[in-house]
N, C-alpha and C positions, 0 to 999 in steps of 0.2 A: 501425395504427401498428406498427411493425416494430424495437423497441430493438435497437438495436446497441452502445452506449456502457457497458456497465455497467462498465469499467475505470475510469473515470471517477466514476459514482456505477452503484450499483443501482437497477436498477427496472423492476418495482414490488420494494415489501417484502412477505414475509409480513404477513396482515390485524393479528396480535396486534399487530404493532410502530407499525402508526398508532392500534390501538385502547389502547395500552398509553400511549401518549404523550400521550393526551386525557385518559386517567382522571390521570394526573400533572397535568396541567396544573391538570384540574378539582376531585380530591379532595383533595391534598397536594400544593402549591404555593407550601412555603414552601422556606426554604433550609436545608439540611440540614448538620447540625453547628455551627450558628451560633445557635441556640436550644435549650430545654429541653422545647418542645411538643409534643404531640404530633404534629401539621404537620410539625413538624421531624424527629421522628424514624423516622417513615414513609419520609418522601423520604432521610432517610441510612439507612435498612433496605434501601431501593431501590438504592440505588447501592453497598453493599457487596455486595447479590446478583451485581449486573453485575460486581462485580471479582473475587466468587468464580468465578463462569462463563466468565467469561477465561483466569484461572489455569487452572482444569481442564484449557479448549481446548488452550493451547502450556504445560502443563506445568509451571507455576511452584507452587513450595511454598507461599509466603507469597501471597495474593492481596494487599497491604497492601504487595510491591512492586510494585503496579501502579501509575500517574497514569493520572488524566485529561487528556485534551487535548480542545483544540476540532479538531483534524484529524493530519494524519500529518505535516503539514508542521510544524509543532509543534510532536511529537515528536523530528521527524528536528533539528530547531535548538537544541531540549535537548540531545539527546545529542552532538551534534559542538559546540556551542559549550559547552557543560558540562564537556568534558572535554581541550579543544587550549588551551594557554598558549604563547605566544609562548615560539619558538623549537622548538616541536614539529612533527612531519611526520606528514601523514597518508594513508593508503592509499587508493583509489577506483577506478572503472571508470568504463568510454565510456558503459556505457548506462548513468549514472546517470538522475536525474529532475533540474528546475532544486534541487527540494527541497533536495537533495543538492550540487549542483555551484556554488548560487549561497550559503551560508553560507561551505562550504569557501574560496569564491575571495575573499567578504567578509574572509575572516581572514588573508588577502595581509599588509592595511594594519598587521599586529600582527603579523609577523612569523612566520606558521603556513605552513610549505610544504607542497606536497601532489604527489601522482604517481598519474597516472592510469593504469590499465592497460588497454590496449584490446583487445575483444575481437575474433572474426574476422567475415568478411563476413555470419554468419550470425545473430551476437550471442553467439555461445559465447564462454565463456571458460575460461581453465583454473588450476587451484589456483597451477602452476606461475610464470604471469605476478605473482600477489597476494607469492609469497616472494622473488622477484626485486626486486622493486620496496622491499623493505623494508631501513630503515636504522637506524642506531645510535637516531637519535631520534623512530623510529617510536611514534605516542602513540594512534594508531588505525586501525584497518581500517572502510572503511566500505562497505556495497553492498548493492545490490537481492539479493530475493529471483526475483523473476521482472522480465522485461522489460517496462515499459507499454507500447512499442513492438511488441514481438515475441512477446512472451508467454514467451521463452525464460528456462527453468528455471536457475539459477544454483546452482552447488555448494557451497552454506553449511554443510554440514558436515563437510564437509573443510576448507574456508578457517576455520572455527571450531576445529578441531583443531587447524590449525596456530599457527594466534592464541594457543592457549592454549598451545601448548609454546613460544611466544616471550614469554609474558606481557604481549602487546597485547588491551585491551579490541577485542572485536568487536562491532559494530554493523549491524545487517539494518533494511532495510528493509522492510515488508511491506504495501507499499500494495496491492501486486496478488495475494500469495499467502494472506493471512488470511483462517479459512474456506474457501479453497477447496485447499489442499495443506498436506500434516504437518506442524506447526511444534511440535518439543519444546525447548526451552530448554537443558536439560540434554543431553540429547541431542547437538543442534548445538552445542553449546558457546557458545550465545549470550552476550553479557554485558547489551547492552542492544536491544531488541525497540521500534521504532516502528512502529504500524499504526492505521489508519485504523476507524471506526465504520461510516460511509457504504458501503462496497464491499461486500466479499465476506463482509463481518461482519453485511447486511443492517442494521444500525443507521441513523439519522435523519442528516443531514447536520448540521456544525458536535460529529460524538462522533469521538476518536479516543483513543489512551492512550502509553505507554511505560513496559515495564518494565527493570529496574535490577538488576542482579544484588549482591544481596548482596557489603561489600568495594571496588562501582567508587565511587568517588569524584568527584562534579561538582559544577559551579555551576549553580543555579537561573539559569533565563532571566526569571522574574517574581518580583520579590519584593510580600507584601503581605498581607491576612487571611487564615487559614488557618483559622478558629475554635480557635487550638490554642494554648497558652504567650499568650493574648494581653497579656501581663504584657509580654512581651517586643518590644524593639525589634528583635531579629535574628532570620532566617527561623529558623522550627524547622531541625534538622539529621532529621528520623524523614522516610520514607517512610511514605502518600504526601505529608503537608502541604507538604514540603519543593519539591514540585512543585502543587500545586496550590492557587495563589493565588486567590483572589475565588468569586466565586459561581459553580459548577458550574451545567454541563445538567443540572438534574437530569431532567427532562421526558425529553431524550435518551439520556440514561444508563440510566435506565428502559428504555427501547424498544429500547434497545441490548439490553440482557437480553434480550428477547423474541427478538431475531435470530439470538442464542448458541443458545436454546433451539432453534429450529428445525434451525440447523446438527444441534446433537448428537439432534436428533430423527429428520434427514434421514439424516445420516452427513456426514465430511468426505468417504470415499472415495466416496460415491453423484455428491455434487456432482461430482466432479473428473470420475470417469466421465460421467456427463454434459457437459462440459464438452467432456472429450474426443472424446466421438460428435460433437457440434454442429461442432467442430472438422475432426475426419474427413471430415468429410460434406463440408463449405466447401472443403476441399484439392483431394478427390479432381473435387469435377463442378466447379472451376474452372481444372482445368487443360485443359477442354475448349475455355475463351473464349478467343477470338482475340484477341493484344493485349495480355492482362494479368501480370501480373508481380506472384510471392507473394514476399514475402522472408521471414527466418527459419529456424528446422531443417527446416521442412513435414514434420514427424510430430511424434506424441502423447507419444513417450518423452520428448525436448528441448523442446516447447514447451506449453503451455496456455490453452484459450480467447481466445487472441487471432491474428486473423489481419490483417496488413497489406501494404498491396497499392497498385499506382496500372493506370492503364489507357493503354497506349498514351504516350504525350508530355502529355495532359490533365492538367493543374492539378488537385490533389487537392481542393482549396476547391470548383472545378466540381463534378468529380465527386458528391463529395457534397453538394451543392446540389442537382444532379438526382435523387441519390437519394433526399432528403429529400421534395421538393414534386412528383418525379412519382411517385416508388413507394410513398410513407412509412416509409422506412426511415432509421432516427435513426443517424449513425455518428460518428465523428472526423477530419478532416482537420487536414493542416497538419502542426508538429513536434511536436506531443505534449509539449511542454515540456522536452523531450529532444535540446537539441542536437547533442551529442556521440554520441549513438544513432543519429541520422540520418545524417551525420559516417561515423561505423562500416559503414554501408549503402549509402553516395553516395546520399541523397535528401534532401540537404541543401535544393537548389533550388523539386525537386517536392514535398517534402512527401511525406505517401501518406495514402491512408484507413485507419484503424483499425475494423476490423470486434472486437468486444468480445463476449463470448455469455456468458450466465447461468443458473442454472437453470430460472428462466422464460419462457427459449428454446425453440423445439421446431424440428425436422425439416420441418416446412412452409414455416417462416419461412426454414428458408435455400433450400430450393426456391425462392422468392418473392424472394429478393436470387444468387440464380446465373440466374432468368429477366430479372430486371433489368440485372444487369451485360452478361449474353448481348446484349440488345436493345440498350444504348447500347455496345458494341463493334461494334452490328452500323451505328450511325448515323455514327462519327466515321470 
């Protein structure tokens, strides 16, 4: 079997993070913060480690402004609906994710406008289109860090410097670049940070978080037990309870730990180079096949581990159909959940295959999907 999809999820994980998640299940298994047991306090010992190890990764002072979420999606609906009140406008791009593009349009019906900036045929964009587009009643800047479609790298921190000299909270996304490229907080002038557990953070599916920058001001998307003020009828106002209603992963939260660990064990910059040879390697021997067609920047400066591609006039759903059941090679077709990205590319119709590469990818395996591709261009 030949993973291709890990923009989508990881996999496999590092061994600690399935072994880490059994012993949660098995040893401390109760709910953390919600009792005075020991059970209880293991599994919240557990899950304040994972939100120190985060903090370290992008930077954040307070680990305690971190949440939990169950995914990025999640997080990306906290923070954009948390923080847009009728009659506000909000900033975005083409290659958002639906994550992104289908709250914002939800908030049509309550009076939230919004302006997309589009990028070029390549998925570039530039700081200059983000300041353009902004108005009197500008209440957020919102956008990817890298492209799920293109892999292409987006410039957050310039667009977070200028956020901040206009005093718009800025919002990234980080479905695709957490773990696997620098994400400082402070640095990029982030305000609030959604990202995912399941990806490039190696964690269990169903973990994601969102941090808050001290000052931004939003509304909880769930309200409900926090084990915290349970005196009280109204959500706590602290971070993180304030975001974190009902009963956490804590099993995945856990094992999420284990995945940070590996990261800072591994390096972020080892990963990303890796990523980048895997990538390199997939450009250069397939611009030798007859028929196919790369989109994106096609170099390592602009873009990151992912490459997407269609063959000839072939349906991308085929294509990878055949690449799954005759070569076993696991990839993505179709839109990606990315309308507007596709839109941005003209592959709206066909679709394309998403080719995705991990650290536990190697140099064989894409030998082994450039002899594949070779052979069905050499059939159609």
């Amino acid at each position: 079997m030949y993973y291709f999809d890990n923009a989508a999820t990881s996999f496999p994980k590092p061994q600690k993070v399935y072994d880490k998640m059994l012993e949660a299940m098995m040893e401390y298994g109760a709910n953390p913060g919600r009792s005075g047991h020991k059970l209880a306090l293991r599994a919240g010992r557990e899950i304040f480690n994972t939100r120190q190890l985060l903090s370290e990764l992008f930077g954040i002072g307070d680990p305690l402004d971190i949440a939990f979420t169950f995914n990025c999606t999640e997080s990306l609906n906290i923070g954009i609906q948390g923080i847009l009140k009728p009659g506000d406008h909000v900033v975005t791009t083409s290659m958002e994710h639906n994550s992104v593009l289908r709250p914002i349009k939800a908030l049509e019906r309550y009076g939230v406008e919004h302006t997309i900036v589009w990028a070029d045929e390549k998925g570039r964009l530039a700081k200059e289109g983000i300041e353009a587009a902004i108005k009197q009643n500008t209440a957020l800047i919102v956008m990817t860090h890298m492209s799920n479609l293109l892999g292409t790298i987006m410039p957050i921190t310039e667009v977070g410097m200028l956020a901040r000299s206009k005093g718009i909270p800025f919002l990234v996304d980080a479905a695709q670049s957490a773990g696997v490229v620098s994400i400082d907080v402070v640095r990029d002038n982030i305000d609030i940070l959604a990202f995912p557990g399941h990806k490039g953070l190696f964690g269990p599916q169903g973990t994601g978080g969102i941090y808050v920058r001290k000052g931004i001001s939003l509304e909880p998307l769930t309200y409900g037990g926090t084990g915290s003020a349970s005196y009280s009828m109204i959500q706590p106002e602290i971070m993180p309870d304030m975001l974190e209603s009902g009963t956490p992963n804590a099993p995945g939260i856990a094992a999420l730990g284990e995945g940070i660990k590996f990261i800072k064990e591994t390096g972020v910059m080892k990963i990303r180079k890796h990523e980048e040879d895997l990538l390199q390697h997939f450009l250069e021997e397939s611009k030798n096949i007859e028929g196919i067609k790369i989109y994106g920047p096609e170099n390592t400066i602009e873009q990151l581990g992912v490459a997407a591609f269609n063959l000839r006039d072939m349906d991308s759903s085929h294509l990878a159909y055949i690449l799954s059941e005759e070569y076993g090679i696991l990839a993505r077709p179709g839109l990606h959940c990315a309308p507007l990205a596709h839109e941005t590319i003209g592959t709206t119709e066909q679709g394309a295959v998403r080719f995705s590469f991990g650290i536990f990818n190697d140099h064989t395996e894409i030998e082994h999907a450039i002899k594949a591709l070779r052979e069905i261009s050499r059939q159609i």
